[in-house]
Every structure is written in structure tokens, then in C-alpha cells.
TORBA-732070 format. One record per residue (C-alpha): residue in three letters; x, z, y. Coordinates in nm, 4 decimals, padded with zeros to 6 digits. Layout:
<resn ala, east X, up Z, north Y>
...
//
This chain:
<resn unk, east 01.4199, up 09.8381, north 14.9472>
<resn unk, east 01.1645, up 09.8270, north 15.1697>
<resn unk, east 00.7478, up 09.8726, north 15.1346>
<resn unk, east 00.5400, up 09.6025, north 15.1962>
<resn unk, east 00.1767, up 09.5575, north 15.1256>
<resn unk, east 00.0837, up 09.3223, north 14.8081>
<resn unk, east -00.0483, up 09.0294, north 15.0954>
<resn unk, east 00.3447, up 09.0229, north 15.2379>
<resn unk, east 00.4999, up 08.8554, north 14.8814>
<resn unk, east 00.6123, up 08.5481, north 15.0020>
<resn unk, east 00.7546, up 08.4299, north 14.6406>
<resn unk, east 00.5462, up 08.2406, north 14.3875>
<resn unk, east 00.4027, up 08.4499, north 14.1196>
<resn unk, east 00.3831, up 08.1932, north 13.8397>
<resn unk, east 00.7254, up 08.1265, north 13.9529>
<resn unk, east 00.8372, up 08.4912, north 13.9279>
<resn unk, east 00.6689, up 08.5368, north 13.6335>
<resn unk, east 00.7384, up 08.2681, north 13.3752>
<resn unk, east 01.0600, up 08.1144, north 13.5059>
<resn unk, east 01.1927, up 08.4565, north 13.6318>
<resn unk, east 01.0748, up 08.7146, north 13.3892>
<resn unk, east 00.9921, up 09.0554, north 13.4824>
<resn unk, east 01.0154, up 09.3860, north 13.3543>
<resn unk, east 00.7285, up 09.5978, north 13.2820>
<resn unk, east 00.8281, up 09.9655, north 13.2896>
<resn unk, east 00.6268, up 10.2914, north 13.2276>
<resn unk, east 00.7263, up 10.6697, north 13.2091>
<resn unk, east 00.9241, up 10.8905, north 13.4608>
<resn unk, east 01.3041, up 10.9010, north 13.5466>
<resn unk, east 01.3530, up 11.1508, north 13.2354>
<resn unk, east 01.1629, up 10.9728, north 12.9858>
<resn unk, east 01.0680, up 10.5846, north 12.9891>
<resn unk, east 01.0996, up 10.2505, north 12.7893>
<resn unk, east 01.0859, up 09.8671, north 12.9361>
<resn unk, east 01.0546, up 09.5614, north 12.8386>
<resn unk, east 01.0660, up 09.1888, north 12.9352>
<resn unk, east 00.7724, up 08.9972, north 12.9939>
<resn unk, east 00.7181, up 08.6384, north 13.0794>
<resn unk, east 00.3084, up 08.6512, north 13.0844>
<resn unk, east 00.0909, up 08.8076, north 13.3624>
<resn unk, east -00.0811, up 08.7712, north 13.6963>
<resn unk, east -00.0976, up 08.8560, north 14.0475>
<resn unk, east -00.4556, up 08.8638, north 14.2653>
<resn unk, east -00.7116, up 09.0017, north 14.3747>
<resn unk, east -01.0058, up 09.1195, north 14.1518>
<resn unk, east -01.2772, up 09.3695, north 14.2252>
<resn unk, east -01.1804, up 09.4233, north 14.5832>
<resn unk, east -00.8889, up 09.5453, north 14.4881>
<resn unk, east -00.5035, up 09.3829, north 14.5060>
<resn unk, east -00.4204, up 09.3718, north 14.0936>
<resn unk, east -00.1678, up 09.3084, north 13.8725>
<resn unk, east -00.2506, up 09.1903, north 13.4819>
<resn unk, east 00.0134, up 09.2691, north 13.2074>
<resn unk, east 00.0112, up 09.2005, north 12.8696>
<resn unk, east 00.1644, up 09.4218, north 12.5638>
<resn unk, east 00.1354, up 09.4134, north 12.2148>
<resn unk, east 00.0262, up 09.7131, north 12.0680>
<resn unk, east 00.4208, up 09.7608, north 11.8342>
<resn unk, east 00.6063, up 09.7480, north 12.1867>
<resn unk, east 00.7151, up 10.0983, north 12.2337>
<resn unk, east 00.6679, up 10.0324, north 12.6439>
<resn unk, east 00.2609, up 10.0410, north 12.5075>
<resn unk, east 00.2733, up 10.4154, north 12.4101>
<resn unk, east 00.4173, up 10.4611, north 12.7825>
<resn unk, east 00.1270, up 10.2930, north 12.9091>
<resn unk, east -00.1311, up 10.4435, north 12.7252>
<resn unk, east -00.0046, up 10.8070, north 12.7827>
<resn unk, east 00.0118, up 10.7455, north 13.1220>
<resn unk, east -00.1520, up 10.4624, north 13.2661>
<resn unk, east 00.0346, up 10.3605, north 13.5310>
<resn unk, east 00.3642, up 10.0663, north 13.5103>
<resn unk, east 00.5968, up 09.8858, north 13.7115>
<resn unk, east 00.6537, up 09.5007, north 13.6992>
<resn unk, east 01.0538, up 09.4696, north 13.8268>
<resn unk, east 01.1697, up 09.0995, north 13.8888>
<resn unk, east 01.4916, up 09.0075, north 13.9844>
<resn unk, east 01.7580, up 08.6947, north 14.0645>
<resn unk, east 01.7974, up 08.4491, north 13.8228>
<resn unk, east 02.1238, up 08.5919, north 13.6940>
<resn unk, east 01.9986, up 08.8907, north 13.5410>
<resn unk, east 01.8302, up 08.6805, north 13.2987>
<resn unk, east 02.1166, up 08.7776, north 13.0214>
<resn unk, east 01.9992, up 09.1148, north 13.1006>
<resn unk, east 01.6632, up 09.0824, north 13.0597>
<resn unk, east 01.6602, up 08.8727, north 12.7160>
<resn unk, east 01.8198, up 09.2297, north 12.6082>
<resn unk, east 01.5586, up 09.3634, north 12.6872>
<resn unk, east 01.2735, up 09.1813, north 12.5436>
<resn unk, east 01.4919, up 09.1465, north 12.2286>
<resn unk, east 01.5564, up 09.5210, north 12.1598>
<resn unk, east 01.3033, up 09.8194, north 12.1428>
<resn unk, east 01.4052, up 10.1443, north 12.3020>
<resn unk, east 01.3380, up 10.3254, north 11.9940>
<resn unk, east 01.6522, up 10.1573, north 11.8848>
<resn unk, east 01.8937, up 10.0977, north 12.2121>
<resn unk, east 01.9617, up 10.3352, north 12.4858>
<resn unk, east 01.7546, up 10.0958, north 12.7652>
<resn unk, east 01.7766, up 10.3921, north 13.0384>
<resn unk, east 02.1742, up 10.3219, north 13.0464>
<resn unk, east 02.2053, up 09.9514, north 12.9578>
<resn unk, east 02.4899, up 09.8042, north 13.1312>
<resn unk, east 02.3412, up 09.5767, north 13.4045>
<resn unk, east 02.1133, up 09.8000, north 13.4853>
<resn unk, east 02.0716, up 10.1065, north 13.7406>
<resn unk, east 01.7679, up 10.2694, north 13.7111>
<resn unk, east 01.6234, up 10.4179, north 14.0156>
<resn unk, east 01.3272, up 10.6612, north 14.0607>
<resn unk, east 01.0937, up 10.5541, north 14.3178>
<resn unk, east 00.9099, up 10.7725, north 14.5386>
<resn unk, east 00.5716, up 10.7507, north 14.3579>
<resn unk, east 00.7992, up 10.8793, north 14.0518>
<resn unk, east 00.7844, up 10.6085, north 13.8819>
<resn unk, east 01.0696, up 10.4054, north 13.7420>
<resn unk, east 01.2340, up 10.0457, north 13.8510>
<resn unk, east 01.5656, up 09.9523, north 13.9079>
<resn unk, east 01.8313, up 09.9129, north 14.1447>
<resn unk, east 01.8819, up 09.5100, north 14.0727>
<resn unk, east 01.5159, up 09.4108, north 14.1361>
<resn unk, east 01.4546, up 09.2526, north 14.3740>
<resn unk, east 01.1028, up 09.2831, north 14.4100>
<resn unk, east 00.8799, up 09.5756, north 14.2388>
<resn unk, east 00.5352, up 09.6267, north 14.2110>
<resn unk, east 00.3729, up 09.9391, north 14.1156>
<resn unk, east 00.0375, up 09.9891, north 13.9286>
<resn unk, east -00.2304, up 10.2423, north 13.8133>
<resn unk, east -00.4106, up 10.0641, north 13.5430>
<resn unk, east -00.7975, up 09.9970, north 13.6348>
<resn unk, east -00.8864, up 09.8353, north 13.3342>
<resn unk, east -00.7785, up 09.7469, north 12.9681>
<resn unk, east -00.8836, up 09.5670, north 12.6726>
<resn unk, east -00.7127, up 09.4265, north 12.3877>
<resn unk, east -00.7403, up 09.0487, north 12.3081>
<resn unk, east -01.0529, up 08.9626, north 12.0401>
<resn unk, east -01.0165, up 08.6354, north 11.8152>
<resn unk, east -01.3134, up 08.5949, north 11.8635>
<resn unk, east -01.3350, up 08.5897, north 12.2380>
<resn unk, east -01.0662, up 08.2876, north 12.2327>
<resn unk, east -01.2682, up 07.9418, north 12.2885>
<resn unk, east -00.9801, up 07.7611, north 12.2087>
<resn unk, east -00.8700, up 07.8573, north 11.8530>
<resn unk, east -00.5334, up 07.7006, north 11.8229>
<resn unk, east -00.3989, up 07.9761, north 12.0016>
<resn unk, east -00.4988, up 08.2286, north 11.7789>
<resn unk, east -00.2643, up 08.0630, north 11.5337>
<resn unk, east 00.0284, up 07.9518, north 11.8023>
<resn unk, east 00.0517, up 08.2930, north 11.9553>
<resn unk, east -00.0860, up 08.5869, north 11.7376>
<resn unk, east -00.0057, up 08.4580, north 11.3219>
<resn unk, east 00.0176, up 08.8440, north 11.2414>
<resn unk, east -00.2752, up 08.9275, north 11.4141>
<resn unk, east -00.1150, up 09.1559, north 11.6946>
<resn unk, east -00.3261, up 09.0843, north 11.9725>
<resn unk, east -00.1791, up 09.2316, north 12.3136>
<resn unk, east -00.3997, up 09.5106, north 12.5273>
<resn unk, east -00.4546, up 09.3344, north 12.8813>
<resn unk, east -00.3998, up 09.6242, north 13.1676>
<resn unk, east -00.5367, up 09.5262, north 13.4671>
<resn unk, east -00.3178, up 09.7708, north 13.7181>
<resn unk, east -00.4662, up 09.8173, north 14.0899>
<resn unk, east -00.1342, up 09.8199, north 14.2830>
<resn unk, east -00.0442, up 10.0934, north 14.4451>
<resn unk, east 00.3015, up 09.9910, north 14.6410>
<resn unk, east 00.5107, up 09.7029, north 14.6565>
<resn unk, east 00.9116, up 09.7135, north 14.6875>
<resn unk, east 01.1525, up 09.4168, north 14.8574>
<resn unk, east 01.4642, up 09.4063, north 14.8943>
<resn unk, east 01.4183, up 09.0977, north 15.1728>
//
């Protein structure tokens, strides 16, 4: 992989993001959890090139984040999409996600984690984070569409620090 600077990502971030799914990833090459995500954003905000995830507060890749406030957002072709329903579907308290099959972890030079198969990485120190309020939503039916138990994800808003390609 290469570096490239945030303004260089040719590839459509909605795109990547919804259609694609990424994974967001946070520890070291010893000790880390990640999962899939299909919600986010890419742009600029303070001055500053950003990154927003979203993770509920249950998702064992938030106690990563919160320890150590810094995360990876790994995308990657189409076909890994088997892959990456695994894991959104399973926690890492429960499978071994650091040797799934499909999967080659690789510790970048910031020592942080991504993985061999992305094809695009972006790295982030969190700036930012709040959890969701019901009472901040101005449109109510999502309250009830995407949060029924209440389990309103923490937005991180992550400066980013390097980006990876493999182009």
C-alpha cells in the first residue's frame, strides 16, 4: 500500500460506505476487535480532514475505542463482502476475529491495525464524541426504526491521520 493524503481518494465515500461496507478497527497488533459498519462519513470539519463512525455502546470494538481513541476504517472489493457480514454478525468476545479466514491482519506503521485485503484504509485519532440523544432527533420515526432498545450509538468524529491505497 501506498500513503496518500485524505484529498487523493478518488472513490465515492457514500459508495464505499453503504454499498461497500467497511471495517472499523481499534487496538494494536496484540490486542484488537473489528467490526463491520455500513454508516459513516468522510469531510472536512473544523479545518481538519475527518472521518465520523458510529458504534453502539454493546459492540466490543467500543471498549477499543474508548481506551484508546484512535480507529481504522478498512474497505475493500466487493467480494469480501461474505467476509465482512462475519464480521458485523459475530462479536470478538465470542470468535477469534484476529485469525478469521479471509483475513490477514497487518500492523501499520502508526501501530495501528488494518488488513492485508483492504484496499483502502484510513486512520483516525478521535477529535470528538458524543452519543446519540432522543431527544436531539427532529424526526422521531427514527428513534423507533433504528434504536427500539434504546442503544443509541457514540458518534467519533476521528481527525485522520494517514490514508492507505493499494491503487
Amino acid at each position: 500500500m501506498k500513503q496518500i493524503s485524505p484529498k487523493q481518494i478518488t472513490a465515492n465515500p457514500i459508495d464505499l460506505i453503504a454499498n461497500n461496507w467497511m471495517l472499523i478497527t481499534a487496538g494494536d497488533i496484540s490486542d484488537f476487535n473489528t467490526m463491520t459498519a455500513s454508516w459513516g462519513m468522510v469531510g472536512e470539519m473544523w479545518g481538519m480532514d475527518v472521518a465520523q463512525a458510529v458504534v453502539r455502546p454493546q459492540r466490543y470494538t467500543h471498549e477499543y475505542i474508548e481506551r484508546l481513541h484512535k480507529f481504522t476504517l478498512s474497505f475493500f472489493p466487493q467480494e469480501m463482502k461474505r467476509v465482512l457480514t462475519v464480521m458485523g454478525t459475530q462479536s470478538g468476545r465470542d470468535i477469534d476475529k484476529m485469525h478469521y479466514p479471509g483475513l490477514t491482519v497487518v500492523e501499520l506503521p502508526s501501530g495501528l491495525v488494518s488488513f492485508k485485503e483492504a484496499t483502502l484504509v484510513v486512520e483516525c485519532e478521535v477529535i470528538y464524541k458524543d452519543c446519540f440523544k432522543p431527544e436531539s432527533f427532529v424526526n422521531k420515526e427514527l428513534i423507533a426504526r433504528w434504536y427500539p432498545e434504546s442503544d443509541y450509538h457514540t458518534l467519533y468524529v476521528g481527525q485522520i491521520t494517514n490514508v492507505w491505497s493499494a491503487q
